[in-house]
N, C-alpha and C positions, 0 to 999 in steps of 0.2 A: 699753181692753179691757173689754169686759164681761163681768161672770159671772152664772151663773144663781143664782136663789133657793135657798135650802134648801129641803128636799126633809125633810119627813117622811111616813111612811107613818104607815097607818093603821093598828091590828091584822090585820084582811081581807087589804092588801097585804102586808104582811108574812108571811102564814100562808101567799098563794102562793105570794110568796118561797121560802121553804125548803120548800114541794112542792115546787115547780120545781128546787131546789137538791139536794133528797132523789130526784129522777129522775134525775139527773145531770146538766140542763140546764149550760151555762156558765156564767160572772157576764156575760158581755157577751152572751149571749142573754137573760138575765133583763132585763137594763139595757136591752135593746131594745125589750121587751115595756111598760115605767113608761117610756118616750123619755128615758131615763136612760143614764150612760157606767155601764161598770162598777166603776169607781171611788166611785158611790155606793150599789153594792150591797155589796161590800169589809164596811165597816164592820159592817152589821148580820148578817153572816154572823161576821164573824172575833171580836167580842163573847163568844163562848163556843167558838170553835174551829172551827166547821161544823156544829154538834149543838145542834139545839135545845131550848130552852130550854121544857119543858113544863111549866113552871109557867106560864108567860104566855100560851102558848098555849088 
C-alpha cells in the first residue's frame, strides 16, 4: 500500500482554509480544493477548536 507524502501548507493555504472554513464550506469540500481527503484538513482546523488563530494569521 502506498501512502501519500505529508502535506504541509503554507500560511496563504492555510488562511484559505479557514475562509473557506469561516463560509461554512465542508472539510471534504476544502480537501477537494488542495486534492487532499478531509482527513488532512481535520487537524489544522481542530488545533484551536474551528476558531482561528489571529495571531498567526
Amino acid at each position: 500500500m502506498k501512502y501519500r507524502q505529508r502535506t504541509f501548507y503554507t500560511d496563504k493555504q492555510k488562511s484559505e482554509i479557514w475562509d473557506r472554513w469561516q463560509r461554512g464550506e465542508s472539510m471534504s469540500s476544502i480537501g477537494r480544493g488542495f486534492d487532499r481527503a478531509s482527513s488532512s484538513i481535520y487537524p489544522l482546523l481542530a488545533r484551536t477548536g474551528g476558531i482561528p488563530n489571529t495571531q498567526s494569521q
